[in-house]
N, C-alpha and C positions, 0 to 999 in steps of 0.2 A: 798751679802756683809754685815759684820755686820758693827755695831756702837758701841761707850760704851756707855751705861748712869747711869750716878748717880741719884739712887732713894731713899727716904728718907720713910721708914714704920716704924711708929709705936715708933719713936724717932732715928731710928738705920739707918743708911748711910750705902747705897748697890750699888757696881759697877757689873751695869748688860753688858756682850758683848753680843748682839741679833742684829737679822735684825732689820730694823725700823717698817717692816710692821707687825711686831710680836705681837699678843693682848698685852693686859698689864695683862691681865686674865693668859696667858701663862706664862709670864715672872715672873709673883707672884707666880706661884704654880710651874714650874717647874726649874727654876732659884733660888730663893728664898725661897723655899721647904714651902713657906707656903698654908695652905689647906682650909681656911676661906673663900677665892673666890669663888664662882663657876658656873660652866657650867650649863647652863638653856636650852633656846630654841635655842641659839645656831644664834638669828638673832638681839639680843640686846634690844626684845622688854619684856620681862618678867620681867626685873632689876635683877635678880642672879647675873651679874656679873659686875654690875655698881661699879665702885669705883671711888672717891670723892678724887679730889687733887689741891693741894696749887700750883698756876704757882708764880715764883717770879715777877712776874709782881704788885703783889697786895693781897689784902687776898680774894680775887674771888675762890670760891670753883666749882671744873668745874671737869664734865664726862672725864676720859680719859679712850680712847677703844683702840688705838693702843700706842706704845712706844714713835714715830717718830713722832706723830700729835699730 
C-alpha cells in the first residue's frame, strides 16, 4: 500500500507516492531523480546514505532511513 509524503530538498517541495517502508535513500534517487545519495554497504553502517532532516517538531536534525519512521 503506498502513502503520499511531502518532502522538502534542497529548498524545493516534492510529493513522493511510496510504500512507507521504502529507504528514503530510494525515494531520493529514484522518486526525485536525484543522484547525490548513495548506496554504500547497504546495512547503514558506512554513512553513504545518511541524510540529515528537519522534523517539524523543532530544529532537531535527525537520521531518516525509511520514509514512514
Amino acid at each position: 500500500m503506498t502513502q503520499t509524503f511531502k518532502l522538502t530538498v534542497n529548498g524545493t517541495t516534492h510529493t513522493v507516492d511510496a510504500d512507507p517502508d521504502m529507504p528514503l535513500l530510494y525515494a531520493l534517487r529514484d522518486h526525485l531523480g536525484l543522484n547525490n545519495p548513495h548506496f554504500g554497504c547497504g546495512l547503514a553502517q558506512c554513512g553513504a546514505c545518511t541524510v540529515s532532516s528537519r522534523w517539524p517538531a523543532g530544529p532537531l536534525l535527525r537520521h531518516a532511513g525509511v520514509l514512514g519512521r
